[in-house]
ROMAR-926946 format. One record per residue (C-alpha): residue number from 0; x negated, y negated, z. Coordinates in steps of 0.25 Angstrom, whole numbers, always signed. Layout:
<nodes>
@pos:NUM	X:X	Y:Y	Z:Z
...
</nodes>
This chain:
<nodes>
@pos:0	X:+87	Y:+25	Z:-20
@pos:1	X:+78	Y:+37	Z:-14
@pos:2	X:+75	Y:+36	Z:+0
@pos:3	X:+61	Y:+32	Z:+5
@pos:4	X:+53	Y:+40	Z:+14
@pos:5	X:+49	Y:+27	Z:+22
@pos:6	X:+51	Y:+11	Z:+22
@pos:7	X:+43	Y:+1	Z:+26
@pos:8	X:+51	Y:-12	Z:+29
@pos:9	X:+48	Y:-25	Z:+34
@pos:10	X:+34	Y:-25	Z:+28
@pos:11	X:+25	Y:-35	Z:+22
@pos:12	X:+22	Y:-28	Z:+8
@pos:13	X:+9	Y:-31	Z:+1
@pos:14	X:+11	Y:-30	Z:-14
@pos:15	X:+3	Y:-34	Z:-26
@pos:16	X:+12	Y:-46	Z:-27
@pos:17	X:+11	Y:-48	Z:-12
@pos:18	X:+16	Y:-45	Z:+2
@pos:19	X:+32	Y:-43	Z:+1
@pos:20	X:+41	Y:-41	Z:+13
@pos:21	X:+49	Y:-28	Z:+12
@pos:22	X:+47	Y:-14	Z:+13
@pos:23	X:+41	Y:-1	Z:+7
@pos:24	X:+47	Y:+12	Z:+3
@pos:25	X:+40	Y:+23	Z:+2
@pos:26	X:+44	Y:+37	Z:-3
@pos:27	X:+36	Y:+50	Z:-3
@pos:28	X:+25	Y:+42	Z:+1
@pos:29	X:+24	Y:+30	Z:-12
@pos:30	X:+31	Y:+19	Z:-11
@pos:31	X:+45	Y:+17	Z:-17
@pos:32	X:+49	Y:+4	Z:-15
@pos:33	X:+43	Y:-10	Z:-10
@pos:34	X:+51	Y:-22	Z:-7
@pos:35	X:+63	Y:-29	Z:+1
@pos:36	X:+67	Y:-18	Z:+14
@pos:37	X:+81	Y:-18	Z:+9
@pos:38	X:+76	Y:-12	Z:-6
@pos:39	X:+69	Y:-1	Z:-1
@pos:40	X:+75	Y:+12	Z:-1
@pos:41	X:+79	Y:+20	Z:+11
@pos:42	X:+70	Y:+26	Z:+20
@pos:43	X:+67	Y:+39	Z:+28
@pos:44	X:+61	Y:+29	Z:+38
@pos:45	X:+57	Y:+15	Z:+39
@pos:46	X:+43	Y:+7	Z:+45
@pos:47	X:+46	Y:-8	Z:+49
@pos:48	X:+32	Y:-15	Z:+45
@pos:49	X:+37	Y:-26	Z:+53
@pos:50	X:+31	Y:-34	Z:+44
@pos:51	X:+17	Y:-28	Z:+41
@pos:52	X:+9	Y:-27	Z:+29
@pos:53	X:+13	Y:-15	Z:+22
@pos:54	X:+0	Y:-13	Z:+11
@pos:55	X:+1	Y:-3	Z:-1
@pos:56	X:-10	Y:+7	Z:+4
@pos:57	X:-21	Y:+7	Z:+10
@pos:58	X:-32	Y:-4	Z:+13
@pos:59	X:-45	Y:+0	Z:+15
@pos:60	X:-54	Y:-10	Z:+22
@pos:61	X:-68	Y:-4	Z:+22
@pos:62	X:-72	Y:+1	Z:+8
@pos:63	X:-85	Y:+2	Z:+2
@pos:64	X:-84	Y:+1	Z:-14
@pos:65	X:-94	Y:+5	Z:-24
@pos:66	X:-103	Y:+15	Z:-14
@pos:67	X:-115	Y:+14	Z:-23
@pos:68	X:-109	Y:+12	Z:-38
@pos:69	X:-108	Y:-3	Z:-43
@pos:70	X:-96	Y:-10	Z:-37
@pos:71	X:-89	Y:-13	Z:-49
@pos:72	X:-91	Y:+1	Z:-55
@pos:73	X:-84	Y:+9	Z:-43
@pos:74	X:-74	Y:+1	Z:-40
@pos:75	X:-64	Y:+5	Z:-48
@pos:76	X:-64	Y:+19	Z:-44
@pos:77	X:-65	Y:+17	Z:-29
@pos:78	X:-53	Y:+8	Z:-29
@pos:79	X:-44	Y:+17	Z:-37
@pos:80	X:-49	Y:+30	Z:-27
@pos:81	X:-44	Y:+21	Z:-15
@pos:82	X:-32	Y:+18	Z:-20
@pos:83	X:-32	Y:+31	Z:-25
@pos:84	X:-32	Y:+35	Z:-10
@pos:85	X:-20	Y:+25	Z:-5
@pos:86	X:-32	Y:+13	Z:-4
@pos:87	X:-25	Y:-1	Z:-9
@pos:88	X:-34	Y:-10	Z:-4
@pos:89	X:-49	Y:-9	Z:-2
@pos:90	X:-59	Y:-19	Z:+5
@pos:91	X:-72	Y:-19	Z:+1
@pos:92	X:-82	Y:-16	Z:+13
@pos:93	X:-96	Y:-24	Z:+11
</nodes>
């Protein structure tokens, strides 16, 4: 198994399927490998979350979708540049 560049152990891993307890492995900058600590590869060097919420990207809180077009009709496209930029997750300010 190649080595990673980093490890994130003792996390708490939010997923599609839900939060897992674990770690992350990350490689030139993606990630290689998600799950129990003692699957993932070894690492360059190693962050203890100590049990903090590791998220897959970026959350922006404060985000103004639509800027003058119908809703519905720029959504699409303004979700896909944000997560185009690293943005997972978008709330919606009113």
């Amino acid at each position: 198994m190649n080595k990673a560049d980093l490890a994130l152990v003792d996390a708490r891993i939010v997923t599609p399927l839900g939060i897992i307890d674990g770690g992350v492995a990350i490689r030139d900058g993606r990630i290689v490998a998600v799950g129990a600590v003692d699957d993932l590869p070894p690492a360059t060097d190693t962050y203890d979350c100590k049990g903090k919420v590791v998220l897959p990207g970026v959350v922006d809180p404060h985000v103004h979708l639509g800027g003058g077009a119908p809703y519905h009709q720029i959504l699409d496209s303004e979700t896909i540049s944000a997560a185009a930029g690293g943005v997972t997750t978008v709330i919606q300010y009113r």
